[in-house]
C-alpha positions as a printed Julia matrix, in Angstrom:
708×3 Matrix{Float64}:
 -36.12   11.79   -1.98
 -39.68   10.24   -1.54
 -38.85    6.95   -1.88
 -35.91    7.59    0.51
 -38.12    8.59    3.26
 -40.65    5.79    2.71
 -37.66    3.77    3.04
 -36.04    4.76    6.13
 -39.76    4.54    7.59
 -40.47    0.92    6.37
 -37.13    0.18    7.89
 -38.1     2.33   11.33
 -41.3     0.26   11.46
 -39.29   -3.37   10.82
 -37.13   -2.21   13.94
 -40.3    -0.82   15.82
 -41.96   -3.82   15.72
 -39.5    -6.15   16.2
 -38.65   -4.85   19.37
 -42.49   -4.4    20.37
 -43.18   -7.94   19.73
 -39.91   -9.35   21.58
 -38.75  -11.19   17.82
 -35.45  -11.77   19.11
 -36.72  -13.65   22.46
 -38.85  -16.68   19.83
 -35.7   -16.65   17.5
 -33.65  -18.49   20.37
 -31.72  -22.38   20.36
 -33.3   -22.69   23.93
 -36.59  -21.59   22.27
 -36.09  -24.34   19.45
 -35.42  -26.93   22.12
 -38.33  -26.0    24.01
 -40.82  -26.29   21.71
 -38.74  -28.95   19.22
 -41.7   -31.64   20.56
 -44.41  -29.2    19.62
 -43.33  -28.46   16.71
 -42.29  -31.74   15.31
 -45.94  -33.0    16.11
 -47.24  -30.71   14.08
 -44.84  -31.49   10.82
 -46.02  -34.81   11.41
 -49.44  -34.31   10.95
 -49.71  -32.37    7.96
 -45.92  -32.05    6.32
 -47.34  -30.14    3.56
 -49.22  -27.53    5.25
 -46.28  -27.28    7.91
 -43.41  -27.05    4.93
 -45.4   -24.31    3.01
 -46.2   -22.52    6.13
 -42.28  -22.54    7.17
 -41.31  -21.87    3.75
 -43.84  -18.63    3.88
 -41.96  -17.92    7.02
 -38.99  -17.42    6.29
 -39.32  -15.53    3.29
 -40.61  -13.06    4.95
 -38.07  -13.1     7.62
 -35.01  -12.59    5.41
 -36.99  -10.28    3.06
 -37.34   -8.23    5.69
 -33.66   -9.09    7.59
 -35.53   -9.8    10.87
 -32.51  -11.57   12.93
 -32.92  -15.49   13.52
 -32.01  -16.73    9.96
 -29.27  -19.08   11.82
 -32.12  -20.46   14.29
 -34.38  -20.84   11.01
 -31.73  -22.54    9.11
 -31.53  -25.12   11.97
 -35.02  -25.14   12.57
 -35.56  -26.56    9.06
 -32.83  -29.06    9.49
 -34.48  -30.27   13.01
 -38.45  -30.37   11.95
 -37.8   -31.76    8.11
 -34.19  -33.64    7.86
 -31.92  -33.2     5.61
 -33.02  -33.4     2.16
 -36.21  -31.64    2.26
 -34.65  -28.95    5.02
 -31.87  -27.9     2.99
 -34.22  -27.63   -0.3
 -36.7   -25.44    1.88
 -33.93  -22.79    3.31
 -32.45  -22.85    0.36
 -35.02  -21.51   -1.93
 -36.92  -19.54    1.01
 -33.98  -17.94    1.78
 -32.72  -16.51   -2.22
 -36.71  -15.74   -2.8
 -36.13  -13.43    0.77
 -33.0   -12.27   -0.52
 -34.39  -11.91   -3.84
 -37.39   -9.85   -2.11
 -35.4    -7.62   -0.03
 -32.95   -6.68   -3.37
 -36.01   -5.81   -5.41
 -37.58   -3.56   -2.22
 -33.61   -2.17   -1.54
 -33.37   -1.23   -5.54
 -36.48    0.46   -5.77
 -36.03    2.78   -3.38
 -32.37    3.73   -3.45
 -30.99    2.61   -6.38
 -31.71    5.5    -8.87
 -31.22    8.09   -6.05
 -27.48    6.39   -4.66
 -26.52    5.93   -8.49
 -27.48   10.21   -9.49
 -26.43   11.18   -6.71
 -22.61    9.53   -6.78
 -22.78    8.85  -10.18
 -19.05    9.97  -10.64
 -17.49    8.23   -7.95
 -19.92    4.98   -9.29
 -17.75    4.63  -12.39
 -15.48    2.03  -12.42
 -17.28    0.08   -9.55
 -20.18    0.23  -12.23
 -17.99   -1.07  -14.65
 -16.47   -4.37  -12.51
 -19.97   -5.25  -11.37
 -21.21   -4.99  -14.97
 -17.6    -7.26  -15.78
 -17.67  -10.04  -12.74
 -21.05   -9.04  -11.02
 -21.78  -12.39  -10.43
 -18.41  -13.62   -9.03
 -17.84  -10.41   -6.56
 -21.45  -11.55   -5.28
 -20.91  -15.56   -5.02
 -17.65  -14.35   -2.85
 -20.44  -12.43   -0.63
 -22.52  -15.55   -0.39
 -19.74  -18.07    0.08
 -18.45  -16.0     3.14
 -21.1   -16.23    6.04
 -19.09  -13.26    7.54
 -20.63  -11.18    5.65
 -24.12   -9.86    6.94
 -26.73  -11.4     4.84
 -28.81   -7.84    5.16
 -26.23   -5.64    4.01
 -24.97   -7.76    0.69
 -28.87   -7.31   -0.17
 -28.59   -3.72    0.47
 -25.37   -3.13   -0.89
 -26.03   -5.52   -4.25
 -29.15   -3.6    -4.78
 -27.52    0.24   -5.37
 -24.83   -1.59   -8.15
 -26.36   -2.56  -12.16
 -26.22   -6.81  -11.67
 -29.23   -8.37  -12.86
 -31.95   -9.38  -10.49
 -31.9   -12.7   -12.76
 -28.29  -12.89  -11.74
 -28.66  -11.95   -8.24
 -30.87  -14.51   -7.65
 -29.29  -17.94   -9.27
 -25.91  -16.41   -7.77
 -27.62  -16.07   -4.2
 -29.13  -19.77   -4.7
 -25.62  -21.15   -5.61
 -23.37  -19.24   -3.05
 -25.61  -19.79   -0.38
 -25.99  -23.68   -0.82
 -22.36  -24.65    0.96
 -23.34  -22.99    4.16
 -27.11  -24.21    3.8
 -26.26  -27.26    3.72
 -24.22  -27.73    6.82
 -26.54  -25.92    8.95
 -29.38  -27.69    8.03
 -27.04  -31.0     8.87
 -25.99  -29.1    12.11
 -30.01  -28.98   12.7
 -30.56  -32.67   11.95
 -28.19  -33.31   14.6
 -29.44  -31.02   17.55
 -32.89  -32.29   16.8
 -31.27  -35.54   18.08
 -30.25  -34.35   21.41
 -32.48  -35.41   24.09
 -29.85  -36.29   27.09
 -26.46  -35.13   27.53
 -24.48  -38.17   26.65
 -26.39  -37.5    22.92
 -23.83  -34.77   22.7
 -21.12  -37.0    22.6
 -22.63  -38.73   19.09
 -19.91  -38.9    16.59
 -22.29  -37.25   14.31
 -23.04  -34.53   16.62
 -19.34  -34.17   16.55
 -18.94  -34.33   12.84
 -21.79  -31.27   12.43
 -19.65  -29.09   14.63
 -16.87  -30.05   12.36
 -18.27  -28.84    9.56
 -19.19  -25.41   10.95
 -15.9   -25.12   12.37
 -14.52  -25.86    8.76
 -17.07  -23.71    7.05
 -14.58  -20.82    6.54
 -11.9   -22.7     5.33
 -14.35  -24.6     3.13
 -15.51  -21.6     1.63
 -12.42  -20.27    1.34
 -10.66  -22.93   -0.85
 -14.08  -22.88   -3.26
 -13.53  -19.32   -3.22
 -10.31  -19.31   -3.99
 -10.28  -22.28   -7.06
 -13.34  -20.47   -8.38
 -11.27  -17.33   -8.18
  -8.86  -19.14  -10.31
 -10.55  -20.4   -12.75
 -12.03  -17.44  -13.3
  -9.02  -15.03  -13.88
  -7.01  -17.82  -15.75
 -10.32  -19.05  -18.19
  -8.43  -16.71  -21.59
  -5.61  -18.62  -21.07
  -4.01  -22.39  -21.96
  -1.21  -23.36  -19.49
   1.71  -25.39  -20.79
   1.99  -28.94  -19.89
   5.39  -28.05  -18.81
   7.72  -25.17  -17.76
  11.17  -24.09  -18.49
  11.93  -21.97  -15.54
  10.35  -21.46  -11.71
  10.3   -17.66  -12.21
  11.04  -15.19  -14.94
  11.89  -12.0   -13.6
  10.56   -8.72  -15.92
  13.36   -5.98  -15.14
  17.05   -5.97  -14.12
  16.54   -2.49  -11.48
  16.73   -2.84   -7.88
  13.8    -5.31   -7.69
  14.81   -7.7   -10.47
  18.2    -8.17   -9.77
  17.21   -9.14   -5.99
  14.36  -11.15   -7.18
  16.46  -13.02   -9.85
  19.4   -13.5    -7.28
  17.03  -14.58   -4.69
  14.98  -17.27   -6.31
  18.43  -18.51   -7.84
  19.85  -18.67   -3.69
  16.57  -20.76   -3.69
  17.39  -22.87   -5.95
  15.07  -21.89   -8.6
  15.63  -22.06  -12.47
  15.36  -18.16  -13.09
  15.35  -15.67  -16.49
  15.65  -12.29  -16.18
  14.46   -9.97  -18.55
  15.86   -6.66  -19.28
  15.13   -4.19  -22.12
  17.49   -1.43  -21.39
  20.38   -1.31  -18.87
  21.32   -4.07  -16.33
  21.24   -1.75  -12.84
  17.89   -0.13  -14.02
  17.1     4.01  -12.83
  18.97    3.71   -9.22
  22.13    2.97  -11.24
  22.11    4.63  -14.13
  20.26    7.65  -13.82
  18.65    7.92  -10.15
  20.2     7.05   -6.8
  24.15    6.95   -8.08
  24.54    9.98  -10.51
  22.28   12.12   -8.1
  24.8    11.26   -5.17
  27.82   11.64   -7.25
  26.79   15.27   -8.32
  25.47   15.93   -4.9
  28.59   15.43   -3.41
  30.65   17.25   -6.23
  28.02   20.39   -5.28
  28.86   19.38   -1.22
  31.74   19.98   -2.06
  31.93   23.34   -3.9
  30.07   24.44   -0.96
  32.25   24.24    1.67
  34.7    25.46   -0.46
  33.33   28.6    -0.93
  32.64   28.54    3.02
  36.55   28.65    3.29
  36.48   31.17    6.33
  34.36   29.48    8.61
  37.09   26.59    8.22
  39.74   29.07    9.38
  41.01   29.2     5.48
  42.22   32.46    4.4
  41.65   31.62    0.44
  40.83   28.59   -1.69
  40.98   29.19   -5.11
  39.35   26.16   -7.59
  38.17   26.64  -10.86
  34.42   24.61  -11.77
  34.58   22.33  -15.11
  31.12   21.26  -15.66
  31.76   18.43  -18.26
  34.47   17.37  -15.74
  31.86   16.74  -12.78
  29.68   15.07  -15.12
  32.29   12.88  -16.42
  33.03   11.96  -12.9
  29.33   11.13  -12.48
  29.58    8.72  -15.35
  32.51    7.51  -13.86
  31.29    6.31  -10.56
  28.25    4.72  -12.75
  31.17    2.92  -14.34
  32.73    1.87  -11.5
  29.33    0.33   -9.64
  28.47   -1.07  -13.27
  30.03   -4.61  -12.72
  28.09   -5.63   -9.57
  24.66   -5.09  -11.07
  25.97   -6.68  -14.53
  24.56   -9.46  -17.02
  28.2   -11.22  -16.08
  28.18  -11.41  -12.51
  24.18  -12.25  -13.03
  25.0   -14.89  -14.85
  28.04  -15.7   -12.54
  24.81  -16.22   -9.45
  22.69  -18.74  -11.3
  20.32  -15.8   -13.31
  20.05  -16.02  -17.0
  20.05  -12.61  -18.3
  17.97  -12.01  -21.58
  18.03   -8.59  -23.22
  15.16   -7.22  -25.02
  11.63   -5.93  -25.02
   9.3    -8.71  -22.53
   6.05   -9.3   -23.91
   3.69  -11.31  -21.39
   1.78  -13.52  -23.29
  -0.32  -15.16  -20.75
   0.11  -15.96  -16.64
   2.64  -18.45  -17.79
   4.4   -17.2   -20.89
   6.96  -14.24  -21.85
   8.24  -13.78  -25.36
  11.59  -12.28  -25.47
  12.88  -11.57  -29.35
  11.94  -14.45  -30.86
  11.29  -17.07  -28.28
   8.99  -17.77  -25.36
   9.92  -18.37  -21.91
   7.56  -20.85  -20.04
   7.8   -20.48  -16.13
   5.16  -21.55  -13.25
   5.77  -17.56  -11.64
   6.08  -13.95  -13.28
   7.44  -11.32  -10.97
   6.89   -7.63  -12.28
   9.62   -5.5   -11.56
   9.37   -3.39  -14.51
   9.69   -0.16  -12.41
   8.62    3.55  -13.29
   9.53    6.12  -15.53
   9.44    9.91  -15.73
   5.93   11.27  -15.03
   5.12   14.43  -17.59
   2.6    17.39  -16.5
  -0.45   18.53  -18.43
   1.19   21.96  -19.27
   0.3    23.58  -23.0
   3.15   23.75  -25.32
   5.3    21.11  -23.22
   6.05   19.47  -26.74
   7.47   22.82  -28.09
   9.92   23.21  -25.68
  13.42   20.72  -25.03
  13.06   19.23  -21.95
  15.14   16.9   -19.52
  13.89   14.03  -16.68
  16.25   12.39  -14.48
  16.18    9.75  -17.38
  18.18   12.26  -19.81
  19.81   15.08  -17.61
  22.79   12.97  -17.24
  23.68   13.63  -21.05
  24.78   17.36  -19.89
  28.0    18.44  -20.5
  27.66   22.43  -20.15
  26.01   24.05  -17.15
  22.37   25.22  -17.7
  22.46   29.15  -17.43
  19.05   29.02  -16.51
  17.78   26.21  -15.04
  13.73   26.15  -14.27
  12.46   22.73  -12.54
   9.04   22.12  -11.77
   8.07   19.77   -9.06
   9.34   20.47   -5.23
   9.48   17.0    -4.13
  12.83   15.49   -2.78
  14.13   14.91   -6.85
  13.42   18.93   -7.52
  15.36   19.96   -3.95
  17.91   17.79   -4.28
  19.08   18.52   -8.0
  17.96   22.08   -7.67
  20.56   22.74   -4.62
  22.95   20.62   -6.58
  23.22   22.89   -9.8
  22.4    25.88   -8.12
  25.54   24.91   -5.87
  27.72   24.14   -9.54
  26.63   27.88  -10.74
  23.33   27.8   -12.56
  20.96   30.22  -11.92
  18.02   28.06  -10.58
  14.35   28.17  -10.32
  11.8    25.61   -8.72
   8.57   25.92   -9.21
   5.54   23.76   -7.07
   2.38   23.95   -6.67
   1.6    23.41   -3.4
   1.85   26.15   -0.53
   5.77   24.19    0.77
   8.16   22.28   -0.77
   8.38   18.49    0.31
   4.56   18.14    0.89
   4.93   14.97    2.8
   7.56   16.06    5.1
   6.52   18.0     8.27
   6.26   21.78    8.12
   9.28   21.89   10.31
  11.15   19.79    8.26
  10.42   21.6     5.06
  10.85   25.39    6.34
  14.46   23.83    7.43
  15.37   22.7     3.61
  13.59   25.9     2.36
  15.98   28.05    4.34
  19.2    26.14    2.46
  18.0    26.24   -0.85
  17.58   30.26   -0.71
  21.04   30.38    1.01
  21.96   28.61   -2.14
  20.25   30.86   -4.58
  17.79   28.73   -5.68
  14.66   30.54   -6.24
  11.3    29.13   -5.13
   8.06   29.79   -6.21
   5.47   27.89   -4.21
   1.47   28.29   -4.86
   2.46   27.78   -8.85
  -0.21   26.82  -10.97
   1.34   26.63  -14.82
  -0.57   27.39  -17.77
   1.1    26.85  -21.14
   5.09   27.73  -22.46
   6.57   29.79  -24.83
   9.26   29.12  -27.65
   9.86   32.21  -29.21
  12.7    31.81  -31.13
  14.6    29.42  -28.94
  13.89   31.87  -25.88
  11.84   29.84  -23.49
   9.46   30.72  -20.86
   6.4    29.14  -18.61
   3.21   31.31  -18.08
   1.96   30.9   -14.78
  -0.15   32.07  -12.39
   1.08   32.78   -8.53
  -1.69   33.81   -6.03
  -3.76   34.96   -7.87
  -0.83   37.3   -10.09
   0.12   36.57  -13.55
   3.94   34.92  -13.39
   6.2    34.57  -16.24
   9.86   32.23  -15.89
  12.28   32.75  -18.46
  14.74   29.75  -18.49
  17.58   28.2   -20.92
  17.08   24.29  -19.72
  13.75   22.95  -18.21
  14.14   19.63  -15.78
  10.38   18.18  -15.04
  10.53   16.38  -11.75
   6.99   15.8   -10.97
   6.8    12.25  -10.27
   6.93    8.64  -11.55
   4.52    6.67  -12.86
   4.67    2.8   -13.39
   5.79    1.43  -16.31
   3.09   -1.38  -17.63
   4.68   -1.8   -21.09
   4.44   -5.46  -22.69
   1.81   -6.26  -19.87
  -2.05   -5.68  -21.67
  -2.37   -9.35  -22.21
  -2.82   -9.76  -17.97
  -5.55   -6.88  -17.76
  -3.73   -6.49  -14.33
  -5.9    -4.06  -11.59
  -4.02   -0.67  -11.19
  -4.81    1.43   -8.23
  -5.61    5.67   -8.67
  -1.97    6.04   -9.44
  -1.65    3.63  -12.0
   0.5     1.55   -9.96
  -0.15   -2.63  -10.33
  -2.51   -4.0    -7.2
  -1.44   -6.47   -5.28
  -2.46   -8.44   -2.36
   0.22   -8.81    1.28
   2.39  -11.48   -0.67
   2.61   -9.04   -3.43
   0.72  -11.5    -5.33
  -1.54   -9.63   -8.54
  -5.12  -11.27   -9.14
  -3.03  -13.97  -10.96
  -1.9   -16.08   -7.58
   1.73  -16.7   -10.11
   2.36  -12.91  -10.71
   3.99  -10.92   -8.08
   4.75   -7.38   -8.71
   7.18   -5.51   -6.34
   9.21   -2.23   -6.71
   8.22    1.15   -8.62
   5.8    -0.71  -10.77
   3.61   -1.0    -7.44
   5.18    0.6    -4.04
   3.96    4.34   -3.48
   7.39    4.32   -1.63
   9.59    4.38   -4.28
  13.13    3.96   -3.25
  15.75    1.3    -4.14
  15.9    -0.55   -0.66
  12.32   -0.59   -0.12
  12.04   -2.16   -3.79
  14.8    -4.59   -2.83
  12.56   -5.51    0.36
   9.55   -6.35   -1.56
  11.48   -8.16   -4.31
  12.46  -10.97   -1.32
   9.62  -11.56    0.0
   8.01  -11.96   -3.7
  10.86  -14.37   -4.96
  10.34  -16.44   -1.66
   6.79  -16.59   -1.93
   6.36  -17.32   -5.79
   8.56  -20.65   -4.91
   7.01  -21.89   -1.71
   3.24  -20.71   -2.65
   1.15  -22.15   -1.05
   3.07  -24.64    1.4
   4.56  -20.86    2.98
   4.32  -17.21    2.48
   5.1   -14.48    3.78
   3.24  -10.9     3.94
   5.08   -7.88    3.4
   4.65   -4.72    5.07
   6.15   -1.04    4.18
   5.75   -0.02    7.77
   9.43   -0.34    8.76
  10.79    1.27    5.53
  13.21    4.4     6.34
  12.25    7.3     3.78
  15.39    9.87    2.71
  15.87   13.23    0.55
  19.35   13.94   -0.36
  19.39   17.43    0.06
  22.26   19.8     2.37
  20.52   18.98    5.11
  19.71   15.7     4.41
  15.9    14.56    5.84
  15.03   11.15    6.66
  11.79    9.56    8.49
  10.54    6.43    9.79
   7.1     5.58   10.63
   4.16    8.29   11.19
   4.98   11.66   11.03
   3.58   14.2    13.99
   0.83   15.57   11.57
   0.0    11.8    10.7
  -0.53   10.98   14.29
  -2.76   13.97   14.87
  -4.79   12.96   12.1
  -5.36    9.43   12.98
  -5.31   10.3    16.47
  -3.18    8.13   17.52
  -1.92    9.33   21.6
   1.59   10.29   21.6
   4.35   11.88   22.8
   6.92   14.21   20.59
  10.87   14.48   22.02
  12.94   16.65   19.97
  16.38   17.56   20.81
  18.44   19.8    18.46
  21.7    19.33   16.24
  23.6    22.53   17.54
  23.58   20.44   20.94
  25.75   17.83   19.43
  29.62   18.6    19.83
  30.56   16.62   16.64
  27.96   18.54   14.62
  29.84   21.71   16.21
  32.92   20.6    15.03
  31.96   20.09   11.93
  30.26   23.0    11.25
  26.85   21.02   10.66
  24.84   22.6    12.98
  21.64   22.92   11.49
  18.82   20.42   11.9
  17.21   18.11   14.44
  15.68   14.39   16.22
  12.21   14.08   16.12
  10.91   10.92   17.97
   7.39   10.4    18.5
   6.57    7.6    20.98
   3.28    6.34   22.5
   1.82    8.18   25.06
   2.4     5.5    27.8
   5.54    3.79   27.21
   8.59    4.09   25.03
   7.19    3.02   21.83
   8.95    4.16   18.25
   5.52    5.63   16.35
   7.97    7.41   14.22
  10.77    9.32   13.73
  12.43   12.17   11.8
  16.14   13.4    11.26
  17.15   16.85    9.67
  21.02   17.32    9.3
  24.11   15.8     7.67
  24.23   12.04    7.45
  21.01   12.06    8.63
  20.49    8.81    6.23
  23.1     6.99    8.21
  21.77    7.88   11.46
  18.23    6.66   10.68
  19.67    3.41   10.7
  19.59    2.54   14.71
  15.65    3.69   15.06
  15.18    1.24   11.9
  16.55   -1.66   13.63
  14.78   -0.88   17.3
  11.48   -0.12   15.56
  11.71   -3.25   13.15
  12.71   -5.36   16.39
  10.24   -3.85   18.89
  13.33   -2.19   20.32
  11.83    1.11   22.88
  14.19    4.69   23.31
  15.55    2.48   26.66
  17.47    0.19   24.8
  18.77    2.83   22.93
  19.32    4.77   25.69
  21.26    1.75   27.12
  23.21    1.58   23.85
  26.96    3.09   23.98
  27.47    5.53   21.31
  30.78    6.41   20.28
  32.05   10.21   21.6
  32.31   12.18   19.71
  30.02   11.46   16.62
  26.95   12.67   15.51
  25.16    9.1    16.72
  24.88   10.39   19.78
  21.57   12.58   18.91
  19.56    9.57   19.32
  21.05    8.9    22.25
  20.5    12.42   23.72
  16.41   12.09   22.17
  16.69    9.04   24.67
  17.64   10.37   27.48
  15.15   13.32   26.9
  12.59   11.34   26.57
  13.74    9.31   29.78
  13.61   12.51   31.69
  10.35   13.68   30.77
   8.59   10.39   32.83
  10.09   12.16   36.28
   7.8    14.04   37.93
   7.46   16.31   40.58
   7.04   14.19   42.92
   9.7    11.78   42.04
  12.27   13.97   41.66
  11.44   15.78   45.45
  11.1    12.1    46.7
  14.56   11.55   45.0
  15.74   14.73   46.71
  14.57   13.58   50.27
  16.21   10.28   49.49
  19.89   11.83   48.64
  19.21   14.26   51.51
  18.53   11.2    54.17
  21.88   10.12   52.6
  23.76   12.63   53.49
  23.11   12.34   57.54
């Protein structure tokens, strides 16, 4: 904490006198103009004495970051020339650099490095991997403070050694075409000088510094990450496509639309989770347990009796069915039918350019990842001692769980716990968190709570579990629930606590994975391989079908037409769902979100029991949430709670996507009488709110003056 101190006082001192001694006002073009006579006089008449002097100069300057280093750059340019200027800043400024690292180090290394030293880790690690080429990206950017990459450089392990011939090399590019820049100005003695075409060519070059630097950056980049690796001389395909889900089959069909040679690679099923054991079986039992449910709510539909008679293995054979019947449009046929050759095994990435399938290797200029997720599993004792289903392998049911425990409250748990629960088992969802749906709004999530216990679904919420018990094929989880010893006896155990990505056949890359284990990419979805994209599960936090679909586009596009055009692509317009009775879907920032960030807004909620089709239809419960900006009409976000909710999302998609305010939907003729007409009531709500007072009594006087 000593050093600290003397730190913070050196630096207190640097900024004390400074200021006292008016740096900034000497460290001025107008200044260097003024005395540009003076001081060329005296270069002339002793060069050496004036270059070491200089030299001293400005290692102290940037040793101690005292601002000017751009009027010192040009300075040496405009008093020595070219040559001799840009050897002079060049070394005076790494030695200042250099200076200011060792000073920065010593005093706050030790104490930054203890005192974080768990957060430190993996930075620790990359700097102590590619040190040197994080740092030359500093140095080749002028954007970045000169100051602070000393600072910052100085708390991580690189080598002073490697700090320095780093800083001399990086710096060099810019150096050089400042000093030139210098040579020039030095030149300017009446206004028509500024007119020289080599005047004009200097500004050039520091208008083109950025892009300079960029393209070095970026082919050094290269280099770099592709050094392991031998490219072929020539290439089969355009793209290979890892994964026939949502993402690969759009990718593959997309880049064959383009008019790109494409492979697709598939180990398991053509159709991937959505189809075969996420977004269609889900739905098809969903509405089987929809179903059931209003059945046995015969009275409120003026029914005096309705008898039916539940067949598990029946509902679950007419969930396979309607996987059957979807089967063909996501198959290796019709793939192969759009241009996409289908190859079935395990993919093994061999480097940025080849995948080995079986026995053979497919050579292709682009890789997209769309390998998707699988099944996350919890760190709970014993898990291995007890039979368990995911969504992979719940499907394979053909006799309703008696006693169905699920652990994880997100929208998988809700939706298959209501589901089952609805179909007769006895069900119990467990969380850990204080509400179910922890990214939904409190609102939103007290709403769902309510059905599942009208559905018998038992919740236990502030769950922590310890370990479970097999005692002679009688299972149980040991828990703990505030604080209170909890025990869950159950026949069948469902984990639905997540997804994690699945990076199998992909160690060859050493791809960058986020906290989540999820592939990093860049806006074009582009990995640190500029040919490997990665869209879908494998890298989305928002893992849903269309939003993988989305990505895999705008990576198929991009992979072909990098780098003559690409396109980013942003989540920020993707609609979110959860399938339970009612259904929930969002857009955009929630209320809490907004709050959080700040963000001034306006909240218009108008209910479902307002709606007459909702009445008729005995769908009552639920709600529009519409936040808007403060001062105009704005979509921030939005929020549905009730039946179809997942259709009706659609029309604040489209406005929010387009720019599209509540006026235009207010403007927008909905159909009477259907349960579109919420948003067009949140409208109109919203509309009234911006009348005030005095408006309305002007109004008043208005239709009053009418009247006479």
């Amino acid at each position: 904490m000593k050093r600290i101190i003397i730190f913070l006082v050196i630096i207190a001192s640097i900024i004390f006198g400074a200021a006292f001694f008016d740096v900034d006002s000497y460290l001025t073009f107008n200044e260097l103009k003024d005395r540009q006579s003076e001081l060329q006089s005296l270069v002339s008449s002793n060069k050496f004495a004036s270059a070491a002097i200089f030299f001293l100069i400005y290692v102290v300057a940037t040793s101690v970051s005292l601002p000017g280093a751009l009027i010192f750059t040009l300075a040496g340019g405009a008093l020595f020339g070219l040559v001799q200027g840009t050897i002079l800043v060049s070394f005076a400024s790494t030695i200042g650099a250099l200076l200011a690292f060792i000073v920065a180090r010593y005093f706050l290394h030790d104490f930054v490095q203890n005192k974080f030293s768990d957060r430190l880790t993996l930075i620790n690690q990359k700097i102590n991997e590619e040190g040197a080429f994080y740092l030359l990206f500093l140095r080749l950017v002028p954007a970045f403070p000169f100051f602070l990459v000393n600072l910052v450089m100085a708390l991580t392990p690189i080598r002073a050694s490697t700090y320095y011939w780093v800083s001399q090399l990086g710096m060099l590019p810019a150096t050089l075409i400042y000093v030139n820049a210098g040579t020039q100005i030095a030149k300017i003695s009446s206004p028509s000088d500024i007119a020289s075409p080599s005047l004009i060519f200097a500004f050039i070059l520091l208008g083109i510094l950025p892009f300079i630097t960029k393209n070095i950056m970026s082919t050094l980049k290269n280099r770099h990450v592709y050094k392991q690796f031998k490219k072929p001389d020539s290439f089969e395909y355009n793209t290979v496509v890892l994964g026939g889900g949502s993402a690969g089959l759009v990718a593959g069909y997309t880049t064959s639309t383009l008019q790109g040679k494409v492979a697709l690679v598939e180990r398991h099923q053509m159709g991937g989770d959505c189809l075969n054991t996420g977004c269609v079986p889900s739905k098809s039992i969903l509405r089987s347990a929809k179903f059931v449910a209003d059945l046995k709510d015969y009275a409120s539909y003026g029914l005096s009796k309705a008898n039916y008679e539940l067949e598990f293995e029946k509902i679950m054979a007419r969930v396979h069915d309607k996987i059957s019947v979807i089967q063909p449009k996501d198959s290796v046929v019709r793939y192969t039918e759009l241009g996409v050759q289908c190859e079935q095994g395990d993919a093994v990435v061999i480097s940025p350019w080849q995948v080995k399938v079986n026995d053979k290797t497919l050579t292709t200029k682009n890789i997209i990842i769309a390998t998707g997720a699988t099944p996350a599993l919890p760190n709970i004792t014993d898990l291995n001692q007890i039979p368990y289903y995911t969504t992979d392998t719940i499907w394979s049911l053909t006799e309703s769980p008696k006693k169905l425990l699920i652990i994880g409250a997100g929208p998988i748990g809700c939706e298959l716990g209501q589901a089952f629960a609805r179909l007769g088992s006895n069900v119990t969802i467990v969380h850990r968190h204080a509400t179910i749906l922890p990214n939904e709004d409190k609102e939103t999530a007290k709403l769902v709570e309510e059905s599942l216990v009208k559905d018998n679904v038992t919740l236990l919420t502030n769950f922590n579990s310890d370990k479970f018990i097999n005692d002679l094929d009688n299972y149980s989880l040991v828990g703990s629930q505030n604080d209170a010893v909890a025990t869950v006896n159950f026949t069948h155990l469902l984990i639905a606590t997540g997804r994690k990505a699945n990076l199998e056949g992909l160690d060859a890359l050493n791809l960058e994975v986020d906290q989540h284990g999820r592939i990093t990419t860049n806006d074009t979805l582009q990995t640190r391989y500029p040919n490997v994209y990665a869209c879908g599960d494998v890298t989305s936090s928002m893992q849903y079908a269309h939003s993988a679909s989305h990505q895999a586009w705008y990576a198929a596009f991009n992979a072909l037409f990098h780098p003559i055009k690409k396109f980013k692509c942003t989540l920020d317009n993707i609609p979110r769902a959860v399938f339970t009775d009612p259904e929930v879907t969002s857009l955009g920032i929630s209320e809490k979100q907004a709050i959080e960030q700040g963000i001034n807004h306006q909240v218009t909620t108008f209910p479902m029991d307002d709606i007459d089709r909702a009445i008729t239809d005995n769908a009552t419960t639920g709600f529009i949430k519409v936040l808007t900006a403060a001062d105009s009409d704005e979509i921030l976000g939005v929020c549905i709670v009730g039946e179809h909710a997942s259709e009706l999302i659609a029309e604040f998609v489209l406005a929010k996507t387009n720019g599209l305010g509540l006026n235009k939907i207010l403007k927008t003729v909905h159909i009477y009488p259907t349960r579109s007409e919420i948003n067009r009531m949140a409208a109109g709500k919203w509309r009234r709110s911006k009348l005030t007072a005095r408006t309305i009594n002007l109004l008043k006087k208005f239709q009053s003056w009418r009247l006479r």
